[in-house]
Structures are given as C-alpha cells and as structure tokens.
C-alpha positions in Angstrom: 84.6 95.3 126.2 87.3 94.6 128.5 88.7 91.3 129.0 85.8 89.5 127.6 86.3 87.7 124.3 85.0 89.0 120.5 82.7 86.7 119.7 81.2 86.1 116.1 77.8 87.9 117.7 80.1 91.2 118.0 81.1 91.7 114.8 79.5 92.9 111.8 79.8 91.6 108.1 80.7 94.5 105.1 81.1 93.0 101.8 81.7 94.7 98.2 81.4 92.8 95.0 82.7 92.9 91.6 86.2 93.8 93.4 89.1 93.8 90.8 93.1 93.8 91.3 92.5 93.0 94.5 95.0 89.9 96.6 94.9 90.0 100.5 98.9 89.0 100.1 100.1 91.4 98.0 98.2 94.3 100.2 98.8 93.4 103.5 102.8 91.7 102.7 104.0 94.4 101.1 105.3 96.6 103.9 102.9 99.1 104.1 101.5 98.1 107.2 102.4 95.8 110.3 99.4 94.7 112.7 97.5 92.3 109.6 98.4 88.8 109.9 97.8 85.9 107.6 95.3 83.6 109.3 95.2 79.5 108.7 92.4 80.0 105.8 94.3 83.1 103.8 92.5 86.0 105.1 94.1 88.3 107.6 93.4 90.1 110.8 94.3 92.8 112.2 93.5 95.8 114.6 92.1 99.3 112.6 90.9 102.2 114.8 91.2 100.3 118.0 88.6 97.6 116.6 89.3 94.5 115.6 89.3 93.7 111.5 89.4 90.0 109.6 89.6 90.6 105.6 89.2 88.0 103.0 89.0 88.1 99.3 86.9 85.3 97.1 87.3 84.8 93.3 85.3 84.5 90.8 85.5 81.3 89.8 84.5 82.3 86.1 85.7 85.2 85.5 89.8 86.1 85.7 90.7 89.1 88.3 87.0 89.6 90.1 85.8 88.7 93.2 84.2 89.6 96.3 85.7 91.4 99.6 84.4 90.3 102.8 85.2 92.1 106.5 84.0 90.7 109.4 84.5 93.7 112.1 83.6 95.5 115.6 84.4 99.2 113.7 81.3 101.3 113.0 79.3 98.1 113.8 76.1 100.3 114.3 76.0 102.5 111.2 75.8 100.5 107.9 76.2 103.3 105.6 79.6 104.9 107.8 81.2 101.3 107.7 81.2 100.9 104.1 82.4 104.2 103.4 85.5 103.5 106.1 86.3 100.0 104.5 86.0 101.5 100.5 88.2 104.5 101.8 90.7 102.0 103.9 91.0 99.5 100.8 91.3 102.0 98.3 88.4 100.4 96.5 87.5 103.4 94.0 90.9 103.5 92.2 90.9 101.9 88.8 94.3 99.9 89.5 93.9 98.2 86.2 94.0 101.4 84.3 97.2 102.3 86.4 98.8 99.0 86.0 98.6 99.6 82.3 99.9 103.2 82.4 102.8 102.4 84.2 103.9 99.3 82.3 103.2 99.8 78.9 106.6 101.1 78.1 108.3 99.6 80.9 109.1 95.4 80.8 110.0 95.9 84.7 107.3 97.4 85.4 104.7 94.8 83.4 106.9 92.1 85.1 106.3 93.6 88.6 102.5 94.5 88.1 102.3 90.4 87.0 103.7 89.1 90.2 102.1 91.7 92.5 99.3 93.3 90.6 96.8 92.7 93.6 98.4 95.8 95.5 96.3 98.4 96.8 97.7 100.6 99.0 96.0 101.2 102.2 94.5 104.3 102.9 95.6 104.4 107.4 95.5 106.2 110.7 98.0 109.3 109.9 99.2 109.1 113.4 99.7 105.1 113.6 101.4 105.6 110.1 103.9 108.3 111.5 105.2 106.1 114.4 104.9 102.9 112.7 107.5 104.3 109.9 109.9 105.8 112.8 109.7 102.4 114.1 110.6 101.0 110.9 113.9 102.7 109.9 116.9 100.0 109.5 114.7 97.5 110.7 113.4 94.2 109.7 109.1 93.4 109.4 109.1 90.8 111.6 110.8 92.9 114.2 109.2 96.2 113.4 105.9 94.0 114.1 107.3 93.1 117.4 108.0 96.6 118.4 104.6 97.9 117.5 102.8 95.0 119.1 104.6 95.4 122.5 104.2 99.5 122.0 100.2 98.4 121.9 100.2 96.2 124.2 102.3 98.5 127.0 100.3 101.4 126.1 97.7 101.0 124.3 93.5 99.9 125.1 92.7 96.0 126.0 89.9 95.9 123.0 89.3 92.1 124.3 90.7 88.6 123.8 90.6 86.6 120.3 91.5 82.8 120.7 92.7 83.3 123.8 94.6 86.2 122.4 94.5 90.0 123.9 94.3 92.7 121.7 95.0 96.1 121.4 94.5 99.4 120.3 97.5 101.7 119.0 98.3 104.1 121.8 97.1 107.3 121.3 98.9 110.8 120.7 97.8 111.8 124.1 98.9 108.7 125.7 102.1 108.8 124.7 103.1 112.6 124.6 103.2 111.9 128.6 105.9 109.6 128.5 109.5 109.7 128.8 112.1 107.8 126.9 112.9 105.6 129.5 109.2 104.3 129.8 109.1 103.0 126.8 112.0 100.9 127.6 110.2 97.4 127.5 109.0 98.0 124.0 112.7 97.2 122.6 112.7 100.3 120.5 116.3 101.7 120.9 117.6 104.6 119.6 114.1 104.9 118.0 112.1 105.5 121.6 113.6 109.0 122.0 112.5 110.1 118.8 108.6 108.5 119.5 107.9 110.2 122.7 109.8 113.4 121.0 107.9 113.4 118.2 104.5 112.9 120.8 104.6 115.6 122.5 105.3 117.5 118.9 102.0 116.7 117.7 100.2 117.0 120.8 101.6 120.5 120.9 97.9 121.5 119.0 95.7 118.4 120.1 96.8 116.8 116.8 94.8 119.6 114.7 98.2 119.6 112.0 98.7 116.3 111.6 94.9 115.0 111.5 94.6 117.8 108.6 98.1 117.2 106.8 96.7 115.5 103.5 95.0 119.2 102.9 98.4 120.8 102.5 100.1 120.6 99.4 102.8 117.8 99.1 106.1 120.1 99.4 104.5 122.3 102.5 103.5 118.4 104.1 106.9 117.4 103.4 108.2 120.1 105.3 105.9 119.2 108.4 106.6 115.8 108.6 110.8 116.2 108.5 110.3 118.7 111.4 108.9 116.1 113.7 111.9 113.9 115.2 113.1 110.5 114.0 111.4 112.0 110.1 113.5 111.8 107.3 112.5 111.7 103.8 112.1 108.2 103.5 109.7 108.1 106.4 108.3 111.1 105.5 107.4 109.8 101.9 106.1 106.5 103.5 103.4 108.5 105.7 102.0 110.8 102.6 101.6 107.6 100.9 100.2 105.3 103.2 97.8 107.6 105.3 97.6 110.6 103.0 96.5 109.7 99.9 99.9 111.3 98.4 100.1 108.8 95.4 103.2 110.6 93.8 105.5 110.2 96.0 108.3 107.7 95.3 109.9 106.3 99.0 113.2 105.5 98.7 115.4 103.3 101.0 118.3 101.0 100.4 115.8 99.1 98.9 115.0 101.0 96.3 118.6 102.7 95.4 119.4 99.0 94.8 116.4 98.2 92.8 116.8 101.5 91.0 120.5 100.5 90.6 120.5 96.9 89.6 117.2 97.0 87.3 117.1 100.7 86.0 120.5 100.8 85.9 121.0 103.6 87.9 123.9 104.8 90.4 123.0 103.8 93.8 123.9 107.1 95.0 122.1 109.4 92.7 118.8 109.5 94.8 117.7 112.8 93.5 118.3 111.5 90.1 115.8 108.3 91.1 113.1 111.0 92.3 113.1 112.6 88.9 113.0 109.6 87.2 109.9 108.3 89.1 108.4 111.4 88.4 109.2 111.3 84.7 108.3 108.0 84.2 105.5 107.1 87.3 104.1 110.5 87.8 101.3 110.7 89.7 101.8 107.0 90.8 105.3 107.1 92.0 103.8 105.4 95.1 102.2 102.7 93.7 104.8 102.1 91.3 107.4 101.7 94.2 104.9 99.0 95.8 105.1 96.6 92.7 108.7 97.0 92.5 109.0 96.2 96.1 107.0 93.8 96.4 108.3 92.5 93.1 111.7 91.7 94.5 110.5 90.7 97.5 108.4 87.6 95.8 111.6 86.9 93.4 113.7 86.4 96.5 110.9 83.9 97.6 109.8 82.2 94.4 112.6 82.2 92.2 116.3 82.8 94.6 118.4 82.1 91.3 116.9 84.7 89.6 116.9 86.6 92.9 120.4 86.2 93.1 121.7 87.4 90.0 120.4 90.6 90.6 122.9 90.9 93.4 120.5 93.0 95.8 122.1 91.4 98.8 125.3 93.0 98.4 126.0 96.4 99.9 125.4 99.4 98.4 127.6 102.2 98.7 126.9 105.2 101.3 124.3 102.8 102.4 122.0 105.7 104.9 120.3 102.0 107.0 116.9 103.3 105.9 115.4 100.4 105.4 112.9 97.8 105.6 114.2 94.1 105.3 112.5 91.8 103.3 
C-alpha cells in the first residue's frame, strides 16, 4: 500500500445485528487499549493487525440496549466468512454481558451502580504481543501519554500501512523487529526507564520465534502467570492486564493504585491488603474478576467526569499509602 491513501474503495463493510450491551465509549475509553480514537461522528478508529479499523455502534431506536455494529476495514478484506469471525472474536460479541451484569450486581449496590454508568463494556479480545508491550508502556503512566509512546514506538518502527486524512499510519512493530534493537534506539520514542525493559523483553520472546507467547492462553492461568512475570518490565499488575485483555483470562482481577483505592474507599478495604482484594474478587466476581474491575474502573473514571462533587468525596485523589506507581491515570 505504501504511501498511497485508504480510500473508501479499500475497505470492506462487517456488520452484526441485534448487538446488546454494547457502547463504543465505554469499550474503547476504558483503558484497555490505546490506538482507538473517537472520531467527529462517535465512532472510533484505530489500527488492528497492521490494518486499519473504523467501529461504530447504531441503536435501536425502539427497542432499549439493541443495536447494530458496523466496521468498515482493510483486515481480511478478501475472505467474508474469516473477517466476521476476527471482528466477533475481537469485540467479544458471543458473551452474554447482560447475564454477567446481573450476576455480579445483584448483591452488590456498587457494582449495579457501576454496570449503570458503564454497562456498554466489552473487553477486547487483542494482539497478545501488542498487549504485552502496550501494558509495560503503561506502568505509572497517564492514557494520553501512554498513547503518545505507542504511537511514536509505531511510527519509528513499525510498517507505513498508508495515509488517512492526510494522516500516516502504522502497524505495531513486530517481535522480530524490535528484538534487534538496543535501548538506546528506542530513544526517540520517549519511553524511559520503560525502553530497557521493551527491547529486554523482545529479544525474550523471540528467543522461540514467539511459539510461547502466541500459545500462552492454552496454559493454565497460574503456569501463564508465571510466564509473563519472567519477561522484563512484568509485574502482576501488567501481567493480569495481558491475560485479560488478549487471553481471554476473564478471572483475573488487575490491580493498580487504582484499584487499592477503589477497593479502599468503596469496599472499604485497607489499601495495602492487595492479597486480601484478590480473594475478595474471587469470592465475590469469580470468574469475572476482569470484567468486574472494568466497570469499577471505568465507573470512577465517568464520576470524576460527570459528577466531580460526588467524585470528590470519595477522596481517590489523595495518596495511598505504599503507593507501588502502577498505574494508569485517568
């Protein structure tokens, strides 16, 4: 493709009806994932699999939490039956989240709040290797930065896929690609501390051509767990981020300052008792630890937005103790 543009000719439309729990916000804004961006009509675009992606949801105008999912894109463009498998795989379309959204909040008035605000979360089924860096990248960090440091990590060393707008875009750079590089080369990407660990943790995966990683959601979840915190830059929090978001590890409950303060402030718990706030997720979330933490993330998140007052009583902004700068800012 080169340098020439992605016109409207190159990409190919996949839509599935009858979608429920479904908002383009809540999925794409609750810091799971940092290439999507809102476009001037509410969808958003993004780069998946070095092609390029728009998404856009359409409701029913009759009938309450229904509507249609439409993806214009360049991936799988020639095989019908691949690209809808992809996109219902991506967007975690077969999952009844109505059915979980009741199980998780029927004894818990947090939780029923959370699942009101945000209850158009689904989390994304991504790239395992894009997932692993992008997390790295994302430790004591802010989005808006984190989105920075990937974009420039694609842009320095990733595929031109074409222009958009005027725009270029690119691909995610490849294990291969960066398992060649040094720390210092990945200088202009602005990554500090967190470019040692990248290229360290590059060449660790290209150690077997990728064969572990690209088969990691086989293992069981303690043995994965293991894998991951090997690699350099991992910790749990990271670790737990990648299961979820590219592994399909649903009950697993990330934890960053975040969370020990919404665990603290709401639950009621100590702020330092992160084993404690495992247990409880799996006590009370179970198999849906993950999806649990994305309401209560994204819960806070639209409180600070929507309602500051209300925001602010919680007192989330001040400083918890032992605070380990695992985080994501919202």
């Amino acid at each position: 493709m080169g340098n020439e543009p992605i016109r409207s000719g190159c990409l190919v439309k996949t839509v599935f009806d009858e979608v429920t729990d479904f908002d383009v916000e809540d999925i794409f804004e609750c810091g799971q994932c940092f290439r999507w961006r809102r476009q001037p009509d509410g969808s958003y675009s993004g780069v998946v699999e070095g092609s390029f992606a728009n998404v856009s949801y359409i409701p029913d105008e009759k009938r309450y939490n229904i509507g249609q999912v439409k993806i214009w894109s360049n991936l799988l463009a020639a095989d019908e039956g691949a690209r809808e498998k992809y996109w219902r795989n991506y967007l975690d379309l077969g999952r009844d989240y109505t059915k979980i959204k009741r199980i998780l909040s029927t004894e818990d008035s947090v939780m029923a709040r959370a699942v009101r605000i945000g209850g158009g979360i689904r989390v994304l089924n991504q790239g395992k290797w894009e997932t692993l860096i992008s997390f790295i990248i994302s430790q004591n960090n802010n989005i808006p930065r984190i989105q920075g440091c990937i974009e420039a990590l694609c842009r320095e060393h990733g595929r031109n896929i074409g222009v958009l707008k005027g725009e270029p875009l690119y691909s995610f750079p490849s294990v291969d690609r960066l398992s060649v590089l040094r720390e210092e080369d990945l200088g202009s990407c602005r990554l500090g501390y967190r470019a040692k660990y990248i290229a360290d943790t590059a060449r660790a995966v290209a150690l077997d051509g990728g064969r572990t990683l690209a088969a990691a959601e086989k293992m069981p979840t303690d043995e994965l767990e293991q894998y991951l915190l090997s690699l350099p830059g991992v910790g749990p929090k990271v670790a737990n981020c990648v299961m979820l978001f590219s592994m399909k590890k649903t009950e697993v409950f990330p934890i960053d300052v975040w969370m020990r303060r919404v665990m603290g402030r709401v639950y009621g718990m100590s702020e330092r008792n992160m084993s404690g706030m495992r247990d409880y997720a799996a006590r009370n979330f179970g198999e849906y630890g993950g999806i649990a933490q994305q309401y209560l993330f994204n819960y806070i998140r639209k409180l600070k937005r929507d309602n500051p007052a209300a925001y602010e009583r919680l007192g989330l902004d001040e400083t918890p103790p032992e605070e380990d700068g695992d985080a994501r800012t919202i």
